[in-house]
GUVO-98368 format. One record per residue (C-alpha): residue number from 1; residue in three letters; chain; x, y, z. Coordinates in steps of 0.25 Angstrom, whole numbers, always signed. Each point is the difference from the previous one (the first is absolute). Example, Ala and Ser with C-alpha at 12.3 -4.5 7.8 and 13.67 -1.06 7.14 Angstrom:
BEGIN
1	ALA	A	+49	-18	+31
2	SER	A	+6	+14	-2
This chain:
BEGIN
1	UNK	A	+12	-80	-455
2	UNK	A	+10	-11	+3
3	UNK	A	+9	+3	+10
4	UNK	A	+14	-8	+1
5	UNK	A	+3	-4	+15
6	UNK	A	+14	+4	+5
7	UNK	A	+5	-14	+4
8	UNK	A	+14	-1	+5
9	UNK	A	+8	-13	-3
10	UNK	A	+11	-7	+8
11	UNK	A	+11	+6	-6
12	UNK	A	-6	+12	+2
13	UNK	A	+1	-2	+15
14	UNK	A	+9	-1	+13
15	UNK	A	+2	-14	+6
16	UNK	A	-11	+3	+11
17	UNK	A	-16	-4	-2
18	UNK	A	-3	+14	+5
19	UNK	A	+11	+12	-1
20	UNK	A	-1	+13	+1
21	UNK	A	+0	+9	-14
22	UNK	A	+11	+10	+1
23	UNK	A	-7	+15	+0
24	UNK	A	-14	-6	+2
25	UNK	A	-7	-4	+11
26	UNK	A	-6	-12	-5
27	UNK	A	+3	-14	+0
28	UNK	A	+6	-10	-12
29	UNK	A	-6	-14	+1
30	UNK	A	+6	-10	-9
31	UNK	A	-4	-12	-4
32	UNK	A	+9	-10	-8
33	UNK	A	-10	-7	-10
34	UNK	A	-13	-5	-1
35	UNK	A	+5	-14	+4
36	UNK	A	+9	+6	+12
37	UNK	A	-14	+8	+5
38	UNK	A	-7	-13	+0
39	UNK	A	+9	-8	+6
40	UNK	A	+2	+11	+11
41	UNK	A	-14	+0	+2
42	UNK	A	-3	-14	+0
43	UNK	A	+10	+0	+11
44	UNK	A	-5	+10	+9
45	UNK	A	-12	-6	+1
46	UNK	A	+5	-13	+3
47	UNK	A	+8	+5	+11
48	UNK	A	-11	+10	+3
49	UNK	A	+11	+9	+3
50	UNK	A	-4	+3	+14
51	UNK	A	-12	+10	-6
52	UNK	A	-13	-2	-1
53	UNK	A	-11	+4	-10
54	UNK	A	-8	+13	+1
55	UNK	A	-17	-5	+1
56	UNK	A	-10	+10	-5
57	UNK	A	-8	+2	+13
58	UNK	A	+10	-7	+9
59	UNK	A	+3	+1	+13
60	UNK	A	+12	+3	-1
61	UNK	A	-4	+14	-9
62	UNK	A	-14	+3	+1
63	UNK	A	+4	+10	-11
64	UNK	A	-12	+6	-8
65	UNK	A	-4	+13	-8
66	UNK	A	-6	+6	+15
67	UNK	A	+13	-6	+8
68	UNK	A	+12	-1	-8
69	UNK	A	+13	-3	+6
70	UNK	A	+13	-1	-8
71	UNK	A	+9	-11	-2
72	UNK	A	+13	+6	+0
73	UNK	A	+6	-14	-3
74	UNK	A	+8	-3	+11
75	UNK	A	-11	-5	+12
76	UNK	A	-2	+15	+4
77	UNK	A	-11	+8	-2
78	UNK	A	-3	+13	-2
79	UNK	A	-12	+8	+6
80	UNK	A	-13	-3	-3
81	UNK	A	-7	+9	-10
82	UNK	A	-9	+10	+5
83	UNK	A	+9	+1	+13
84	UNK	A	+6	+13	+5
85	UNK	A	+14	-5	-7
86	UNK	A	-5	-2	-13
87	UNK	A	-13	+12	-1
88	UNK	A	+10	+11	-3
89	UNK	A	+7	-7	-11
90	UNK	A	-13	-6	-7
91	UNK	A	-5	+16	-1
92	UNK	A	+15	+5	-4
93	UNK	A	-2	-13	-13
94	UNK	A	-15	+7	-2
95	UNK	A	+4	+13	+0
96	UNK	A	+10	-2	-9
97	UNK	A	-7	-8	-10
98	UNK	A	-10	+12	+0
99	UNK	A	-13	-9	+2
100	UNK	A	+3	-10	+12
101	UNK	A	-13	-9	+3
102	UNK	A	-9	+6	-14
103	UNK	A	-14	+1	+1
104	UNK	A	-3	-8	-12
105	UNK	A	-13	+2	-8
106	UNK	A	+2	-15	-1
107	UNK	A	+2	-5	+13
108	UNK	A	-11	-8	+5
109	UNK	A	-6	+0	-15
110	UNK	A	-2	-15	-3
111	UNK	A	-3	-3	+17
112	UNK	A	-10	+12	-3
113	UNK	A	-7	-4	-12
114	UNK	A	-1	-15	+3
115	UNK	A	-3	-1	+15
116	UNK	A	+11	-6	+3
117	UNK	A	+4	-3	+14
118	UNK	A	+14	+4	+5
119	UNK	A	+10	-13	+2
120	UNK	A	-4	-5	+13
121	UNK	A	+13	+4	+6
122	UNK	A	+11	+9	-4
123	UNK	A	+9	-10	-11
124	UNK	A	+14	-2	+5
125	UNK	A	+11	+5	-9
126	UNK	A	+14	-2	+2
127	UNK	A	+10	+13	+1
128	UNK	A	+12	+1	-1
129	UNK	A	+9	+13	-4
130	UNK	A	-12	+7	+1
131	UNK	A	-5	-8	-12
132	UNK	A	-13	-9	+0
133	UNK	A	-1	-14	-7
134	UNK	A	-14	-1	-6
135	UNK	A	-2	-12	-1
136	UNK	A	+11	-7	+8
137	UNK	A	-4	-11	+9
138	UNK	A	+14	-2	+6
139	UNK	A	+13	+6	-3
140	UNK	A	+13	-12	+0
141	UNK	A	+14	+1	+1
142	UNK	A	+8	+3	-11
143	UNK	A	+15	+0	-5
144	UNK	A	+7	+13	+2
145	UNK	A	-9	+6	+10
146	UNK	A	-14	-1	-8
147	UNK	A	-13	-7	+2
148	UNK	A	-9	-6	-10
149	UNK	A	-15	+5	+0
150	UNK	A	-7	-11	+1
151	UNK	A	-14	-1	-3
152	UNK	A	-5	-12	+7
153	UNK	A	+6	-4	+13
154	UNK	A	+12	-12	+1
155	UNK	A	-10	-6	+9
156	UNK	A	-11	-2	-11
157	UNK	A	+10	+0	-13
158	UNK	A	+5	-15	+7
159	UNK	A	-14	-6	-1
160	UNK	A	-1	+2	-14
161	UNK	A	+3	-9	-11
162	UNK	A	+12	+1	-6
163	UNK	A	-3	+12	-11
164	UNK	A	-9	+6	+9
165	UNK	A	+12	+2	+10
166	UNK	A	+9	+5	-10
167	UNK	A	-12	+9	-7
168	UNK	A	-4	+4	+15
169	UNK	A	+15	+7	+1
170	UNK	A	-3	+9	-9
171	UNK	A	+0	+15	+2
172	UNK	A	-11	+2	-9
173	UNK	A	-10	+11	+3
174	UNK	A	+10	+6	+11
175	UNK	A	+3	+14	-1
176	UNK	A	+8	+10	+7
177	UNK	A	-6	+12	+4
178	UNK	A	+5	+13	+6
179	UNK	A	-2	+17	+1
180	UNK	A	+12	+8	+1
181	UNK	A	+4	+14	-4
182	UNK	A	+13	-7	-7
183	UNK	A	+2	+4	-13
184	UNK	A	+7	-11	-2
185	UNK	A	+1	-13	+5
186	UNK	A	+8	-12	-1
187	UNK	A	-7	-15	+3
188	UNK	A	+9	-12	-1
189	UNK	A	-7	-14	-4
190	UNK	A	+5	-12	-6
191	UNK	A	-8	-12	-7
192	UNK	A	+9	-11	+4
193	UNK	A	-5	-11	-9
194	UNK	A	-5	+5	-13
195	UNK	A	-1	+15	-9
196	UNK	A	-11	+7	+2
197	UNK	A	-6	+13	+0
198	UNK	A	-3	+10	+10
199	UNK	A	-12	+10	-2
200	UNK	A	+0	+14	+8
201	UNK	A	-13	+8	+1
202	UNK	A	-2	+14	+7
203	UNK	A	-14	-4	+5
204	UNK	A	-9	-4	-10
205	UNK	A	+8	+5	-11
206	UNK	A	+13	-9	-7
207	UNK	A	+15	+6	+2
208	UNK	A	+10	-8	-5
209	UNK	A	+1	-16	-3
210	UNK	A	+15	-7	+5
211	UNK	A	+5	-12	-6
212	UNK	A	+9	-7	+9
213	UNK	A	+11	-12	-2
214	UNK	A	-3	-12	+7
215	UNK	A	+12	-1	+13
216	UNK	A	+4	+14	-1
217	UNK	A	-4	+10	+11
218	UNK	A	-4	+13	-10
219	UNK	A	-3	+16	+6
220	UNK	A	-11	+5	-5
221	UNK	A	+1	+14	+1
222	UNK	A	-15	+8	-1
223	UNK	A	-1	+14	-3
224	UNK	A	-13	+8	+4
225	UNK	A	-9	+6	-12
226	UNK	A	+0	+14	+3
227	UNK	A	-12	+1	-7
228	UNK	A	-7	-6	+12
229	UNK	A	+3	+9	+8
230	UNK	A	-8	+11	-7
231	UNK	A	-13	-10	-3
232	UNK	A	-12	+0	+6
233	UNK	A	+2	-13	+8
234	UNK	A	-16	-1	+2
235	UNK	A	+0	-1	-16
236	UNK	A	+11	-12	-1
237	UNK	A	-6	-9	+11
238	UNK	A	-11	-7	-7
239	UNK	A	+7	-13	+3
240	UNK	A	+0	+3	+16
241	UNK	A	+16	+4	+0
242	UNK	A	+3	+10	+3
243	UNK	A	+11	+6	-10
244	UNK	A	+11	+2	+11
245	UNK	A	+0	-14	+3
246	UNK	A	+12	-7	-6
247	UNK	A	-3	-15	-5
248	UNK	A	+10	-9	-4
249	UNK	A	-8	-13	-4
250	UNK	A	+5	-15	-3
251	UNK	A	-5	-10	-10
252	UNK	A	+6	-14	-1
253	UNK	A	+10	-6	+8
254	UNK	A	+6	+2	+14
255	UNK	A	+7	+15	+3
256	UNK	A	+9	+4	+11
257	UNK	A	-1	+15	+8
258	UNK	A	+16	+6	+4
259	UNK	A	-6	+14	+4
260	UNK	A	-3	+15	-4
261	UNK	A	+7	+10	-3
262	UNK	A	-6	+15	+1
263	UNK	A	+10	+8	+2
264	UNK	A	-3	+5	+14
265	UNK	A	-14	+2	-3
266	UNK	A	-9	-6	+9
267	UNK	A	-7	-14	-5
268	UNK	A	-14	-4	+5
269	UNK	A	-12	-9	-2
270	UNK	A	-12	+2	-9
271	UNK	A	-12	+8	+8
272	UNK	A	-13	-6	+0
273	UNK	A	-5	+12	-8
274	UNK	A	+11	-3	-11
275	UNK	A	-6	-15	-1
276	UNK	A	-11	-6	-6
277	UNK	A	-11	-2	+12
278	UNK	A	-5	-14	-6
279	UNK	A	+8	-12	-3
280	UNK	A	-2	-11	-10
281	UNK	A	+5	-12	+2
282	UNK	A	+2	-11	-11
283	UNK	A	+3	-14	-2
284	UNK	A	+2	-8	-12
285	UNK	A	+9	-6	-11
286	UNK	A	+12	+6	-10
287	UNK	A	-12	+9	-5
288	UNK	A	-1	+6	+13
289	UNK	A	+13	-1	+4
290	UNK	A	+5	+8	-13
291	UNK	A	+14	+3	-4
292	UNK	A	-2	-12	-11
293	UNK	A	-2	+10	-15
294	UNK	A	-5	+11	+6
295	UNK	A	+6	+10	+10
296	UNK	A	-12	+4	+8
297	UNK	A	-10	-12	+3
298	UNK	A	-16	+3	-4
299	UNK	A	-1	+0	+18
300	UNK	A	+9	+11	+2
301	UNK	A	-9	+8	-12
302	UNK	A	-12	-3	+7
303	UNK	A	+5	+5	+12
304	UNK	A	+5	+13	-5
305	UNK	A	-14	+2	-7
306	UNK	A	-6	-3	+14
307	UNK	A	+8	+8	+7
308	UNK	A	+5	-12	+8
309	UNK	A	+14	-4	+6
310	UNK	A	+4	-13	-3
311	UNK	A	+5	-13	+6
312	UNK	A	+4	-10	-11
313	UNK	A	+0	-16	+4
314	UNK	A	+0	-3	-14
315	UNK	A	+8	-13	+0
316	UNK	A	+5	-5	-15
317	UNK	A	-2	-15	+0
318	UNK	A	-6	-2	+13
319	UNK	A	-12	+5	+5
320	UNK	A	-3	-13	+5
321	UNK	A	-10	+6	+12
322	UNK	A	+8	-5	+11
323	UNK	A	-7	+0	+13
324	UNK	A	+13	+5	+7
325	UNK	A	-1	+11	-10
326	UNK	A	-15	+4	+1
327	UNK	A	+1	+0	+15
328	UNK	A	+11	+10	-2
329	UNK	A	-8	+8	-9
330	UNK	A	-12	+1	+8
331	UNK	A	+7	+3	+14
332	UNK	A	+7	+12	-7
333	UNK	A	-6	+13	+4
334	UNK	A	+4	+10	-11
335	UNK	A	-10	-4	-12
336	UNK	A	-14	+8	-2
337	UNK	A	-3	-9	-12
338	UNK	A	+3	-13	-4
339	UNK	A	+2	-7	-15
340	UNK	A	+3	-14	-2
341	UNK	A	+3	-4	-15
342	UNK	A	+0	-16	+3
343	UNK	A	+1	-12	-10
344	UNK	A	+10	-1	-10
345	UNK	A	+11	-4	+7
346	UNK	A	-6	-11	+6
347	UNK	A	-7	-6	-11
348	UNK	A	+12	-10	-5
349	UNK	A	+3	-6	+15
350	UNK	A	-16	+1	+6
351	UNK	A	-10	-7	-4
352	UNK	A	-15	+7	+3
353	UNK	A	-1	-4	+14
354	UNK	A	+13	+4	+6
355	UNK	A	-2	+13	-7
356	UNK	A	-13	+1	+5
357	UNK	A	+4	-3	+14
358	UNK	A	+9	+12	-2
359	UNK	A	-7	+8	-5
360	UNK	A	-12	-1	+11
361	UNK	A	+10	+0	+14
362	UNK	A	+5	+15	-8
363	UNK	A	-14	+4	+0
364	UNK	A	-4	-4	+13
365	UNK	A	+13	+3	+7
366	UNK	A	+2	+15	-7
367	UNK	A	-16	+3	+4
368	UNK	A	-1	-6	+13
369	UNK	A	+13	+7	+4
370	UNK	A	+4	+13	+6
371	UNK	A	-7	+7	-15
372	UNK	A	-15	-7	-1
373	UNK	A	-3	+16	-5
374	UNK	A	+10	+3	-9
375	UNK	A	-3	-2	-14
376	UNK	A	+8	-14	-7
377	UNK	A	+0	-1	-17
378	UNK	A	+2	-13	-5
379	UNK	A	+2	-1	-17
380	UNK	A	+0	-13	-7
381	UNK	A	+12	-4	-9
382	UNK	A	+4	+10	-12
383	UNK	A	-1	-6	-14
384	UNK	A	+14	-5	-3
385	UNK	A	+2	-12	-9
386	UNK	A	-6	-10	+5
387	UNK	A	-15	+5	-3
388	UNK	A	+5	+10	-11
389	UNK	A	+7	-15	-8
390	UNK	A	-2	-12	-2
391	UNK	A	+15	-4	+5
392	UNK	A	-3	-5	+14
393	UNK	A	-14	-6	+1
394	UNK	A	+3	-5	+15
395	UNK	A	+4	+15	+4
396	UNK	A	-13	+5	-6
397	UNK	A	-10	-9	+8
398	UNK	A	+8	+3	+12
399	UNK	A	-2	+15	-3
400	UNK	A	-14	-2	-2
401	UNK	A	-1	-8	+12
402	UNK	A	+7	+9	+9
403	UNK	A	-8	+11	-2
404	UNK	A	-13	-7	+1
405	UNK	A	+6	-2	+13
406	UNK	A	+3	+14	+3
407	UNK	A	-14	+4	-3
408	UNK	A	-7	-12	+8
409	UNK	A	+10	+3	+12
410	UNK	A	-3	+16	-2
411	UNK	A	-16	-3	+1
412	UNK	A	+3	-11	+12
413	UNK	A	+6	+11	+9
414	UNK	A	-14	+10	-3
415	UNK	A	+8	+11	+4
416	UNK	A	-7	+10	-9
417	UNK	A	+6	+14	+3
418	UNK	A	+13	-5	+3
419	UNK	A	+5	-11	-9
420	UNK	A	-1	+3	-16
421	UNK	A	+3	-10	-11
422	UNK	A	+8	+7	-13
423	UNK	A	-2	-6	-11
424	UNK	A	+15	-2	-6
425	UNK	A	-5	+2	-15
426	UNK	A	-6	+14	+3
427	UNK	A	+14	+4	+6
428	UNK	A	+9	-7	-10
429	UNK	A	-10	+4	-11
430	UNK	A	+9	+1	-12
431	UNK	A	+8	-13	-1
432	UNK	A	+8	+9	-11
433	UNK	A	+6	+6	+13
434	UNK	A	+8	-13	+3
435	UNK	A	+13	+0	-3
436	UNK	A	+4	-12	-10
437	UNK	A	+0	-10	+11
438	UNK	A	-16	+2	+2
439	UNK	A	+2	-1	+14
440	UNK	A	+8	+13	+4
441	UNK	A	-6	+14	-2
442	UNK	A	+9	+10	-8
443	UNK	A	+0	+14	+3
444	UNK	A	-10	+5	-6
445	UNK	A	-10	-14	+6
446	UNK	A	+4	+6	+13
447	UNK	A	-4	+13	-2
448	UNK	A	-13	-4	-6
449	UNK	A	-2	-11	+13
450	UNK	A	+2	+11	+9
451	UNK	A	-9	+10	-5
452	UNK	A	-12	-11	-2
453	UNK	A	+3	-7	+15
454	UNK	A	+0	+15	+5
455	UNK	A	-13	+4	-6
456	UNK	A	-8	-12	+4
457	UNK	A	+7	+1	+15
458	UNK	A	-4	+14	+1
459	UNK	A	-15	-2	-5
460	UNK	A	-1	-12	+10
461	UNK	A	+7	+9	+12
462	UNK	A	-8	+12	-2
463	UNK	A	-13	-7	-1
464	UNK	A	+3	-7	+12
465	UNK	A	+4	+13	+5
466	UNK	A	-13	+9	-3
């Protein structure tokens, strides 16, 4: 079901960016217009407006899943979970949401079943009001007291090309996930630079869908099912979620966080039990990256099926394997499995040994990094239109180039039991699921990808398992 965001505009609004709502205890945040909110932030981060950004695994929070520690905004912090402070309050929010740290049938499932080695360490998640930014590399200053969730660090984003900067700023794959015994709860977002939608999942299972005006800070006020409370939660947590766990997932564009509202209730962070065990995480093109004619993108269906948690890369019109990037990639921590779908944006500004030389430092860099045992897919371009026509003869010989490449370069490495070449024709195997630009998916191409990448992933992970 749709649901409409509360957005409250200008006139709507005192004078002030943040002012106090008569009778309620939570704050207004107004933002003038999409052109204002842009021009605001632009400033600010010009000026850098004496803050800094928050770093996934920084020293400045060494916040994690074991080790949270909440940002309350302001430079303090609160104590650290797990600590006397904190314990007392963390078992009140279980108690009161009548199953606390579940003792899921399917947690551990997909680590189980494919012999998957934990991450090597603990990945670090970013908290703050008690809620964690899956996916977040580093949270950035915003107008009106927010921050934008930013998936790849400021760092990185600036030794990018130009589109790759601006398709690196995107919160795509982010999610914000929190437990609480809050019937109700309020979560204030903005996307300041274009309308987009906002997905809502109670674990595995979908909620409610928001579409939000570009510029315009919107309340999305979320209402617990109450026939969760009554399920089985072993019988709803196939995917790996647990069904307390609140998700509030991006697509495309950038997204500013303003805070939570429970009501009193105490907020926290998922529980390890409430998350998939095992990770996947993916790097590739607009087909990867999704949000394009399809709302849910054929790697976050392959996933589910997997029982996976997802990191999304994807990045539309320029996955152009950057060494910057790749390094970034395989110095991260909080992947169990790799999956690379490379080639087709770089086949109108690469000839065949650039994108050979590419391709071959990814290789050698991702298995003779810090993961020479965890497993890496590589699939070779999905038919599109240049070998499905006859309208562009120089992108089909690069197609059919590239992937002679992938497979020489695959072989090269003879990393048998690790690395596994996909072939893109037996994922994309109904060109019919194209939408009419014979490059991007539709829904239903997606659902079909996924669920052909899942099986051929789980036949290779289980007999690498046994």
């Amino acid at each position: 079901m749709d649901e409409a965001a509360e957005v409250r505009k200008d006139d709507e609004l005192p004078d002030n960016d943040l002012a106090e709502k008569k009778g309620e205890g939570s704050p207004v945040l107004r933002v003038a217009s999409g052109e204002k909110f842009r021009r605001d932030a632009d400033s600010a981060a010009a000026s850098g407006n004496g803050k800094r950004s928050t770093r996934a695994g920084s020293d400045e929070t060494e916040w994690s899943q074991a080790d949270s520690t909440e940002a309350s905004g302001n430079g303090k912090r609160s104590p650290r979970a797990g600590s006397d402070e904190t314990e007392s309050s963390q078992a009140d929010s279980a108690a009161a949401s009548g199953n606390g740290s579940l003792n899921l049938r399917a947690e551990n499932a997909a680590q189980a079943a494919f012999g998957l080695a934990e991450p090597s360490a603990v990945p670090a998640v970013l908290i703050r009001d008690g809620v964690a930014f899956h996916g977040a590399a580093e949270l950035e200053p915003a107008p009106a007291g927010g921050v934008y969730i930013r998936r790849i660090p400021a760092s990185l984003r600036a030794r990018l090309g130009a589109r790759g900067r601006f398709i690196a700023a995107e919160s795509t794959g982010c999610e914000l996930r929190f437990v609480t015994s809050s019937q109700t709860v309020d979560v204030t977002l903005a996307l300041p630079a274009q309308d987009g939608a906002v997905a809502v999942y109670c674990g595995g299972m979908f909620h409610s869908e928001h579409r939000l005006e570009a510029g315009r800070i919107a309340v999305l006020r979320l209402t617990a099912p109450p026939r969760l409370r009554t399920a089985d939660a072993a019988e709803l947590s196939a995917s790996g979620f647990a069904p307390n766990v609140w998700r509030v997932r991006f697509a495309r564009g950038e997204a500013v966080y303003y805070g939570l509202n429970a009501f009193g209730e105490a907020v926290r962070p998922p529980e390890p039990g409430e998350l998939p065990a095992a990770s996947l995480l993916a790097y590739g093109s607009s087909i990867t990256h999704g949000g394009e004619q399809s709302r849910s993108a054929y790697i976050e269906q392959a996933a589910r099926r997997l029982g996976l948690d997802l990191h999304n890369l994807g990045m539309s019109g320029s996955c152009l394997c950057e060494p910057e990037l790749i390094d970034w990639i395989a110095d991260r921590r909080d992947w169990s499995i790799l999956f690379l779908e490379l080639g087709v944006n770089m086949r109108d500004g690469m000839d065949g040994r650039e994108f050979r030389g590419r391709v071959r430092y990814a290789l050698e860099r991702l298995i003779d990094g810090p993961h020479p045992d965890k497993p890496i897919f590589l699939t070779t371009i999905y038919p599109n239109f240049a070998t499905l026509g006859s309208e562009s003869p120089r992108a089909r010989e690069q197609d059919l180039l590239f992937n002679e490449i992938l497979r020489e370069e695959t072989r090269r490495m003879n990393h048998d039991g690790f690395l596994h070449l996909l072939e893109g024709y037996t994922i994309l195997d109904d060109p019919g699921g194209l939408s009419c630009d014979l490059i991007h998916p539709s829904d239903d191409g997606h659902i079909r990808m996924g669920e052909n990448l899942a099986r051929q992933m789980r036949i290779i992970l289980e007999s690498e398992s046994g």
